[in-house]
C-alpha positions as CSV (number, residue, x, y, z in Angstrom):
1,X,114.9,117.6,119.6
2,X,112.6,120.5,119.0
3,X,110.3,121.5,121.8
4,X,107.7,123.0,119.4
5,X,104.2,120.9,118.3
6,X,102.9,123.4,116.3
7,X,104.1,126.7,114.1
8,X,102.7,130.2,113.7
9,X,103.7,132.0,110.0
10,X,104.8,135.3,110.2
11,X,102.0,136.8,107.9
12,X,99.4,134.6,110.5
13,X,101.0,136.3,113.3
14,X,101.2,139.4,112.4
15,X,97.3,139.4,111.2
16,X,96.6,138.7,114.8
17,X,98.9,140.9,116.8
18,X,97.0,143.6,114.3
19,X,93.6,142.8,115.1
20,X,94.5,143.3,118.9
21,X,92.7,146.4,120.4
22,X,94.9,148.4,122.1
23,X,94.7,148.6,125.8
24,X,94.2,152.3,126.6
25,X,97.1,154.3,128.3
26,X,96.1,156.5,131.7
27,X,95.4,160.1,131.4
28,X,99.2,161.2,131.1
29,X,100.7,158.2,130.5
30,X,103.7,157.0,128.0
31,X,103.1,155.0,125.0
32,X,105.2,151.7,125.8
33,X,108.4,151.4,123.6
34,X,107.7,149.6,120.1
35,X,109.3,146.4,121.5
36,X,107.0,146.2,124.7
37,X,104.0,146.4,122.8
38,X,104.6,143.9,120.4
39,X,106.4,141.7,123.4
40,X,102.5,142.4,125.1
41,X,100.8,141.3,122.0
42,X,102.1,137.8,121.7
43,X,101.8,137.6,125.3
44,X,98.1,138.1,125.3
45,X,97.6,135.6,122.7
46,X,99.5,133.0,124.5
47,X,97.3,133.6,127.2
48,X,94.3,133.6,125.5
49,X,94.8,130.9,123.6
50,X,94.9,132.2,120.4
51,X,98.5,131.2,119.6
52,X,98.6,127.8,120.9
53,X,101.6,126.9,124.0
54,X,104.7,125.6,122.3
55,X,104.0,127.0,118.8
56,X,107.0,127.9,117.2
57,X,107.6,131.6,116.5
58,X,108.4,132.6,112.6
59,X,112.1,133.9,112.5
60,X,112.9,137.5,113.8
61,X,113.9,138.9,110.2
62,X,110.5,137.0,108.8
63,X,108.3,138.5,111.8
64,X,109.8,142.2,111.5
65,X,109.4,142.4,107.7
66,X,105.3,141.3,108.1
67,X,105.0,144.0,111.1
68,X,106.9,146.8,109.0
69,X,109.2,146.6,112.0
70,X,113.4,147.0,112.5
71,X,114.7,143.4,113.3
72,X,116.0,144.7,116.2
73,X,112.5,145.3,117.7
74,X,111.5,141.6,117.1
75,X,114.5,140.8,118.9
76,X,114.2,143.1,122.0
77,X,110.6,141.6,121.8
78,X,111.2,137.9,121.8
79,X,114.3,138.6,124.6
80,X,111.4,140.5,126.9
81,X,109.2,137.2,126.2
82,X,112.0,135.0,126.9
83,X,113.1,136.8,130.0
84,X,108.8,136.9,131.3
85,X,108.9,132.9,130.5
86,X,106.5,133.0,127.7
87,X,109.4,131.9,125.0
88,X,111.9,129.0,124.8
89,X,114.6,129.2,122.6
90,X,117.2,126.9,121.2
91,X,119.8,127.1,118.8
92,X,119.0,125.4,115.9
93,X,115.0,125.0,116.3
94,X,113.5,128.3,116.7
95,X,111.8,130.1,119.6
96,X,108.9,128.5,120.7
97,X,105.6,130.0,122.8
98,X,105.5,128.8,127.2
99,X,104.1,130.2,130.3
100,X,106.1,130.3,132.4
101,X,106.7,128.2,136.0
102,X,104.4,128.9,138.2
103,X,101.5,129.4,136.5
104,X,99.9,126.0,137.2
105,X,96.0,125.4,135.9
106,X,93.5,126.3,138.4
107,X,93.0,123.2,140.7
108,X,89.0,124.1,141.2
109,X,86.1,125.0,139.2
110,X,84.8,122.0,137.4
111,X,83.8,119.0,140.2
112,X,80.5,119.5,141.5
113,X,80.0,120.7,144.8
114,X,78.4,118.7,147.6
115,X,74.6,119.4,148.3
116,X,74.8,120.9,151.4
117,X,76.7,123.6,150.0
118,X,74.4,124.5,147.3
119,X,72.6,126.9,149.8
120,X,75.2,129.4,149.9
121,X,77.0,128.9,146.5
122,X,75.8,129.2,143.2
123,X,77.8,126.1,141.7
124,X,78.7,127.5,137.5
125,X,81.6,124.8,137.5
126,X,79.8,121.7,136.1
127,X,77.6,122.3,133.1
128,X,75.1,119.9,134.4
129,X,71.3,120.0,134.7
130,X,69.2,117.8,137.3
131,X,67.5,114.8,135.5
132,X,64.4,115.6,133.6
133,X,61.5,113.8,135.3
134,X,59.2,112.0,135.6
135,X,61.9,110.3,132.8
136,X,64.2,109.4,135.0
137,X,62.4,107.5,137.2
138,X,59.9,106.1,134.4
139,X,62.9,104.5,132.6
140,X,64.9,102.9,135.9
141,X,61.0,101.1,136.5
142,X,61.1,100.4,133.3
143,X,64.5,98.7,133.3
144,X,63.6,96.7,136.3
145,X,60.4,94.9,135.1
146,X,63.1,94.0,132.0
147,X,66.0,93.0,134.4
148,X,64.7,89.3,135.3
149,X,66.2,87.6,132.4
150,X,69.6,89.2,132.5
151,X,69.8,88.6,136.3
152,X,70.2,84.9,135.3
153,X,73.4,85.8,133.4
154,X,77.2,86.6,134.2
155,X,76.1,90.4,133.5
156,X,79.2,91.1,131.6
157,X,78.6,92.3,128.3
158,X,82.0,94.2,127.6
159,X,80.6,95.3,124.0
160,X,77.0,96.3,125.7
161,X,74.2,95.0,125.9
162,X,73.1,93.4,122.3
163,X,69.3,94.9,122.6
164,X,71.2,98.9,123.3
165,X,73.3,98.2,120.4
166,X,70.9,97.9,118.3
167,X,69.0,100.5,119.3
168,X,71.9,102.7,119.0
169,X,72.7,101.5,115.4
170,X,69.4,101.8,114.4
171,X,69.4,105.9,115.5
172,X,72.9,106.3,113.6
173,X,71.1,104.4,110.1
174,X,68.1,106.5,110.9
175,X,70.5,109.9,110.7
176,X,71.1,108.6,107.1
177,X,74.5,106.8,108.4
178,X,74.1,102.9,107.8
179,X,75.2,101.3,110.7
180,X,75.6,97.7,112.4
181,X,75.1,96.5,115.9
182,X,78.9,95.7,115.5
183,X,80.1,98.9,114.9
184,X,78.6,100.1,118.5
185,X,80.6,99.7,121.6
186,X,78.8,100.9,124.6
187,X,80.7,102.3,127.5
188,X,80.8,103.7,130.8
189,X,80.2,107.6,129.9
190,X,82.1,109.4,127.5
191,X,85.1,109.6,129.4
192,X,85.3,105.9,129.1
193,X,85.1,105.7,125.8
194,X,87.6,108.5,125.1
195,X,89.8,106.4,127.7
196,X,89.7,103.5,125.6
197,X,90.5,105.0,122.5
198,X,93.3,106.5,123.5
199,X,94.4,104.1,125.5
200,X,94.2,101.8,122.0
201,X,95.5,104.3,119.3
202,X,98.1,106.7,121.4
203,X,100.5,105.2,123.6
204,X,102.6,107.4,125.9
205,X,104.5,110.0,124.2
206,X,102.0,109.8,121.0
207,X,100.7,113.3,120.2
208,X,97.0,114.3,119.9
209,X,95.7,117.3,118.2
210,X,93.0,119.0,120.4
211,X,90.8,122.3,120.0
212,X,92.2,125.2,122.0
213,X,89.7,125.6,124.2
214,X,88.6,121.9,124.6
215,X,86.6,120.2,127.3
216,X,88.9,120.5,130.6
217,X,88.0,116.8,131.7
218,X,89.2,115.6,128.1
219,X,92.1,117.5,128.5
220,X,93.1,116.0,131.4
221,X,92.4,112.5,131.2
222,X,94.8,113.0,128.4
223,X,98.1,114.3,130.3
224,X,97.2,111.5,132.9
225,X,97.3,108.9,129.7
226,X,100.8,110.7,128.9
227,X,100.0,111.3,126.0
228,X,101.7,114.9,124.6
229,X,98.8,117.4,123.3
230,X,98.9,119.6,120.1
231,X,96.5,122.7,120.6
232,X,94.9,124.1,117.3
233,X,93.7,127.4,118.2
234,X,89.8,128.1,117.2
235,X,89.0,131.0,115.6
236,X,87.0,133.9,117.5
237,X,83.8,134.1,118.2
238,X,81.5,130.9,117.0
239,X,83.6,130.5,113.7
240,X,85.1,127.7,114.9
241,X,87.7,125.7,113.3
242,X,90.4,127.4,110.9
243,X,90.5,124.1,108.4
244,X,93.8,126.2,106.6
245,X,95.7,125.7,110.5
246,X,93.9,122.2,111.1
247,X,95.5,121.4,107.4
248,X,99.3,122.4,108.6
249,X,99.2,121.0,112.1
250,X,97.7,117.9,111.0
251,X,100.4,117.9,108.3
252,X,103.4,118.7,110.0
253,X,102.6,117.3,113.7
254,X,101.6,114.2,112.3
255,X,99.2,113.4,115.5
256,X,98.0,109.7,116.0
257,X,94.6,111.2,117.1
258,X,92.5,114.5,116.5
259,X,89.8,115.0,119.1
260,X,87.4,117.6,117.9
261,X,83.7,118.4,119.1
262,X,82.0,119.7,116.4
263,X,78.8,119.9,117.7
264,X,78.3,123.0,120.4
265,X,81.5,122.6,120.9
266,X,82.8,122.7,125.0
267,X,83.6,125.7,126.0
268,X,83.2,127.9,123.2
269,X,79.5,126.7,122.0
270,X,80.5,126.8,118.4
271,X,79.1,124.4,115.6
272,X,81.1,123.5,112.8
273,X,79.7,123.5,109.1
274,X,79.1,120.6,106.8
275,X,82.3,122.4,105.0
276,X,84.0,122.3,107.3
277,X,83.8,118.5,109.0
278,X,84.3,117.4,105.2
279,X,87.3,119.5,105.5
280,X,88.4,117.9,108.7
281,X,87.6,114.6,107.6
282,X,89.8,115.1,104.6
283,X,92.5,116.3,106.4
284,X,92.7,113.9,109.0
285,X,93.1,110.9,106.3
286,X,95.6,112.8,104.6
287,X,97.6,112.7,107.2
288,X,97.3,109.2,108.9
289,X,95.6,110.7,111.8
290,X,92.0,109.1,113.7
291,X,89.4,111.5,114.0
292,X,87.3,111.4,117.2
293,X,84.7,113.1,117.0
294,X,82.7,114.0,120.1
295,X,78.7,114.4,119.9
296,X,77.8,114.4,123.6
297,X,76.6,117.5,122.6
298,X,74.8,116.6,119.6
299,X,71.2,116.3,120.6
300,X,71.0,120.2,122.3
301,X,69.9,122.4,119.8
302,X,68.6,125.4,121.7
303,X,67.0,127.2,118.6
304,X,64.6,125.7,116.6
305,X,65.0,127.1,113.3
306,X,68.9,126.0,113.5
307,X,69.3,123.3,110.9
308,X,71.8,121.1,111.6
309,X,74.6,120.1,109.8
310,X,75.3,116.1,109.0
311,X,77.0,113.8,111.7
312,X,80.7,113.9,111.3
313,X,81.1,110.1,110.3
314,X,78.3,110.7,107.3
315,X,81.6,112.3,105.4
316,X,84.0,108.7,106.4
317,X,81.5,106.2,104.6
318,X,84.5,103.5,104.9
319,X,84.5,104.0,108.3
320,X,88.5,104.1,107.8
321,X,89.1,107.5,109.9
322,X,86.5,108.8,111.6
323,X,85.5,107.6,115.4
324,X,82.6,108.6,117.0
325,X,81.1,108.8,120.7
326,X,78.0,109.6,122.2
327,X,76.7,109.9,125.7
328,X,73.5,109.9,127.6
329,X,75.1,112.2,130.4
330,X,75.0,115.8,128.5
331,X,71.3,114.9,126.4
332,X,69.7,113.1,129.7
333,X,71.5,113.1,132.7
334,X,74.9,113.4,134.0
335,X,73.8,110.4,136.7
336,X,73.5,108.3,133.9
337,X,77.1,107.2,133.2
338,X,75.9,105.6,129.6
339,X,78.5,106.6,126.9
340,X,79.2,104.9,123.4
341,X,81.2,104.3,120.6
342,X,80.7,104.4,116.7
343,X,83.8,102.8,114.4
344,X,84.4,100.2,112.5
345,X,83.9,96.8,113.2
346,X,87.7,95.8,113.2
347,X,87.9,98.9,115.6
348,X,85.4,97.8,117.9
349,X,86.5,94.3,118.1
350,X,90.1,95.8,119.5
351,X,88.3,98.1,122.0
352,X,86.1,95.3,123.6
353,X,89.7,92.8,123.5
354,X,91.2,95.9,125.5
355,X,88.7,96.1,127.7
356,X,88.9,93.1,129.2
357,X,91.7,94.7,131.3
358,X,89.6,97.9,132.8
359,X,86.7,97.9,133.6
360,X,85.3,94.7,131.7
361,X,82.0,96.3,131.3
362,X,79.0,99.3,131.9
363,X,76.4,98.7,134.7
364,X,73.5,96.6,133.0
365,X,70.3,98.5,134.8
366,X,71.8,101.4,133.5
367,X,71.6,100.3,129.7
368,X,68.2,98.9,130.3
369,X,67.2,102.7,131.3
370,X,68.4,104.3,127.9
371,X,67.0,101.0,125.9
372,X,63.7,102.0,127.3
373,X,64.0,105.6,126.8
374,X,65.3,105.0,123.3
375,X,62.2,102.5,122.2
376,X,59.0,103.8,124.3
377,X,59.8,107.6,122.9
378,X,61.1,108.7,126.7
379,X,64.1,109.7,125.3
380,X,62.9,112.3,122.8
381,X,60.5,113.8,125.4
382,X,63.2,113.9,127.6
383,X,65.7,115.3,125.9
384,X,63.0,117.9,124.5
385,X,62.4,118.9,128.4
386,X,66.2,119.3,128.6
387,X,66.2,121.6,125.6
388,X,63.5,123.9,127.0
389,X,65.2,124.5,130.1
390,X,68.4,124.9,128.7
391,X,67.7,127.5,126.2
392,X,65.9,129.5,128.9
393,X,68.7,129.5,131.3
394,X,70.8,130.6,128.3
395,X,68.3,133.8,127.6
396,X,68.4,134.6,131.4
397,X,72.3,134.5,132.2
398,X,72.8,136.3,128.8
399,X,70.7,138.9,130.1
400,X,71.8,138.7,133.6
401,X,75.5,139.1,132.5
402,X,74.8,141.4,129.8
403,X,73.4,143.9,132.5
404,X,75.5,143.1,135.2
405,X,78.8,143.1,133.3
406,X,78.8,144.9,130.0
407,X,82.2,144.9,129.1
408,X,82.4,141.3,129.2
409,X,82.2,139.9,125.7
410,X,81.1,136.5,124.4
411,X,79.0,135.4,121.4
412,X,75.6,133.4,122.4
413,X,75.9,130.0,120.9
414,X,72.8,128.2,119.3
415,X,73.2,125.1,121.4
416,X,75.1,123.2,123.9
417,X,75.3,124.3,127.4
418,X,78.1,126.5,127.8
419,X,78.6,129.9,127.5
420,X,82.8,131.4,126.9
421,X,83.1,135.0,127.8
422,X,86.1,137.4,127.9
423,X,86.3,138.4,130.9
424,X,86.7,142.1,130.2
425,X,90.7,142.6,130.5
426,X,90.7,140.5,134.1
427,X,92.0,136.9,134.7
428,X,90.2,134.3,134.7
429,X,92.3,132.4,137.2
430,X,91.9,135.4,139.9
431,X,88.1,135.6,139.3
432,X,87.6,132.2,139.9
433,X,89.3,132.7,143.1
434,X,87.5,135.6,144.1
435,X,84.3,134.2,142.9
436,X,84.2,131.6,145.4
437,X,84.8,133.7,148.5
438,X,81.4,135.9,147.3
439,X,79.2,132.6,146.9
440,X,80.0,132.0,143.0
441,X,81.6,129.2,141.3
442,X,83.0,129.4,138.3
443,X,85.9,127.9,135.9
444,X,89.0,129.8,134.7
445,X,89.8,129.9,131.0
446,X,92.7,127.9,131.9
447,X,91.5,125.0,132.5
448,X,90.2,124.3,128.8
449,X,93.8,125.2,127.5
450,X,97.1,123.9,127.1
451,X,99.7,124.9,129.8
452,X,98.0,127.6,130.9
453,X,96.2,129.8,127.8
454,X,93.2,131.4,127.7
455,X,93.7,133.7,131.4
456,X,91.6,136.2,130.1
457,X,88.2,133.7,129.9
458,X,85.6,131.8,132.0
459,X,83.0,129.3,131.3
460,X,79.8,130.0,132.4
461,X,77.0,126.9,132.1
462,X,73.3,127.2,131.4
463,X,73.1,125.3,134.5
464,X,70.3,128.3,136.8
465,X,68.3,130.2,135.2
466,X,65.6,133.0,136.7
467,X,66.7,135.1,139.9
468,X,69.4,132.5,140.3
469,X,70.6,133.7,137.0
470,X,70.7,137.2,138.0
471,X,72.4,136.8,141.5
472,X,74.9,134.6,140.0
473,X,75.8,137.9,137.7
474,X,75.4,139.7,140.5
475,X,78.3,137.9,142.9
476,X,80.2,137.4,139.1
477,X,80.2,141.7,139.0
478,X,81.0,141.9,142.8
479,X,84.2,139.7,142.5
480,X,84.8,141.2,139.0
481,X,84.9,144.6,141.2
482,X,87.3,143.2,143.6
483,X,89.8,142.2,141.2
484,X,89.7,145.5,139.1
485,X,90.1,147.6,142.8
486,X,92.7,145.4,143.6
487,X,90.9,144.4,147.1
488,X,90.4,140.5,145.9
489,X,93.2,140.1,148.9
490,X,90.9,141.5,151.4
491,X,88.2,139.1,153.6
492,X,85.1,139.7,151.3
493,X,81.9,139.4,152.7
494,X,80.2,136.1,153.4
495,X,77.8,134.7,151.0
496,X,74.3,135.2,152.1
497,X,71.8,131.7,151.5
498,X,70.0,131.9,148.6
499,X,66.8,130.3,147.4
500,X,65.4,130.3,143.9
């Protein structure tokens, strides 16, 4: 059986090897043999993600005549890559992309860090803001004066509370998508609804298509489902989704699920087009696949005159294909572990039934808070505060980083809350590391791949903003210089306390 979930055409391939830039050779140095370059090439797309991990490679003869190259340079090529551990081979199926043993995904970078350490570090692993208050507060007294009448209940309402489903119906008919109290299914955070999904539609040993980069938390509450993931490489920059590779992988990988987020997307920032979700829509029922579709995101727009394009579900009016969830955690607060779900009703019916057998339903005071917010008008303030705050962070660690590390490159998204820069040549992974020893925090590219892609990135949040901003640059620069000298082994030197 074939190791490979996806495939790379020769003509694709080659167009990206071409578009490399070429790394420039010391004063008096040799140009590397014909072989080692293009051996280099694939390498550094496998690591940056832009050829997914197990993608199978076109044939050597196929390869060589796209490249203008002798076969036998292809071959000395894909030997060098199977010898480094970045190809599999087996007769019969093709040579397929790895990385090799012992390359395992950073282990830190995205759970928050305790309070007292905050003094020292400047935490850019969760891309999480504090609440916005006085909301936060305003809707928990809120949801106590309502409690009364559902303390005289069991308290388990395993499809939500009937007054939140509404009210979260009501906002998706509002949005110009007609929707039913029935077709809502309101969960503990989004991770718990993307739990119970899969945990309905893909069985172990199911395959899911994914972005490559996707959310790192997704990612891995995936491989613990064991589930096996099919990476679709996005395309550079805040372009986004290449529908012509969605098209083929969704065709020939057949995946039970899709999981896409086409709204500031996480990492990257990008923000598909209405062409393109009708495009992804289309494809996804062509193929027998479920598309979830992720809008945790949804509600940030960080620039004003952005228009935004229509919900994902508005192009499935049967509701036949498209699944969608929502959270409070990204728009309000992280703190407030409110998610939910969008499908059918025949969908939502087998979710709740499911349920019954984790965690039979989401904290009650909790929904009561967002009902409030959602009817008084709380929520749009709130989020509105959220929006502010986030797009000035933004402006200042774009600044911050554009000053303090100009050869880093990244393109400034309109929304969301994360930022994905290339991290000028260095590894993510060893930045990461370093990071932490000069009092900054921050995630390696790999953790938002597949088996190790995407080295050469980092995440950074709009998380601080101001001179926090600036001194998170600042320790980013100092470990970026460590790396570069190679002196990341030596003790660096402590981080001092710093307060905003």
């Amino acid at each position: 059986m074939a190791q490979w979930t996806s495939a790379v055409g020769a003509t694709q391939l080659a167009r990206l090897i071409t578009s490399q830039q070429p790394t420039p050779a010391a004063p008096g140095a040799r140009k590397p043999p014909a072989y080692r370059a293009l051996a280099d090439g694939i390498r550094l797309l496998v690591l940056e993600g832009r050829v997914p991990v197990a993608a199978r490679l076109p044939a050597e003869r196929e390869l060589a005549v796209s490249l203008s190259l002798s076969r036998t340079t292809v071959a000395a090529a894909y030997e060098a890559l199977r010898a480094e551990g970045f190809l599999e081979s087996r007769r019969g199926a093709g040579s397929w992309t790895a990385v090799p043993a012992g390359n395992p995904l950073p282990a830190r970078g995205l759970e928050p860090l305790p309070p007292e350490a905050l003094g020292s570090m400047i935490d850019l692993g969760c891309a999480a803001l504090p609440a916005p208050e006085p909301w936060l507060t305003r809707a928990v007294q809120g949801a106590l004066e309502e409690l009364p009448p559902y303390a005289h209940t069991h308290g388990d309402y395993p499809a939500g509370l009937p007054a939140l489903r509404r009210m979260l119906a009501d906002r998706y008919t509002e949005r110009g998508i007609p929707t039913m109290p029935e077709q809502i299914m309101v969960t503990t955070g989004a991770m718990g609804a993307i739990d119970a999904i899969c945990h309905l539609f893909a069985g172990r040993g199911e395959r899911i298509a994914v972005e490559s980069p996707s959310y790192a938390n997704i990612l891995q509450l995936m491989r613990a489902a064991g589930v096996r993931l099919v990476p679709v490489a996005m395309s550079d920059g805040l372009d986004g989704w290449d529908m012509a590779t969605w098209r083929q992988v969704l065709r020939d990988a057949a995946p039970r699920l899709a999981y896409v987020v086409a709204d500031f997307h996480n990492p990257t920032g990008a923000l598909a087009s209405d062409d393109q979700r009708r495009a992804m829509v289309e494809a996804a029922r062509s193929a027998g696949t479920v598309l979830v579709a992720d809008e945790t995101m949804a509600e940030l727009k960080l620039d004003e005159d952005l228009e935004m394009p229509r919900p994902v579900c508005s192009f499935d009016p049967a509701g036949s294909t498209v699944i969608t969830v929502g959270s409070a955690s990204k728009a309000f607060w992280a703190g407030m572990r409110i998610g939910w779900v969008r499908a059918a009703p025949d969908v939502i019916r087998s979710l709740v039934a499911a349920r019954a057998y984790a965690d039979l339903g989401t904290p009650v005071l909790e929904q009561l808070a967002v009902n409030w917010l959602m009817r008084t008008g709380g929520w749009t303030e709130a989020v509105d505060l959220r929006r502010a705050q986030a797009r000035d962070n933004r402006d200042a660690l774009v600044a911050a980083v554009r000053r303090e590390l100009p050869d880093w490159e990244f393109a400034v998204p309109r929304g969301g809350l994360t930022l994905w820069a290339r991290a000028g040549g260095l590894s993510g992974s060893r930045l990461a590391e370093v990071g932490e020893r000069v009092g900054v925090r921050v995630p390696s590219g790999p953790r938002f791949g597949v088996d190790g892609a995407f080295e050469g990135y980092v995440r950074l949040p709009f998380t601080v903003g101001g001179p926090v901003a600036d001194e998170a640059a600042t320790r980013l620069a100092a470990a970026a210089r460590l790396v570069t000298t190679g002196a990341a082994g030596h003790t660096a030197e402590p981080p001092r306390t710093f307060v905003a």
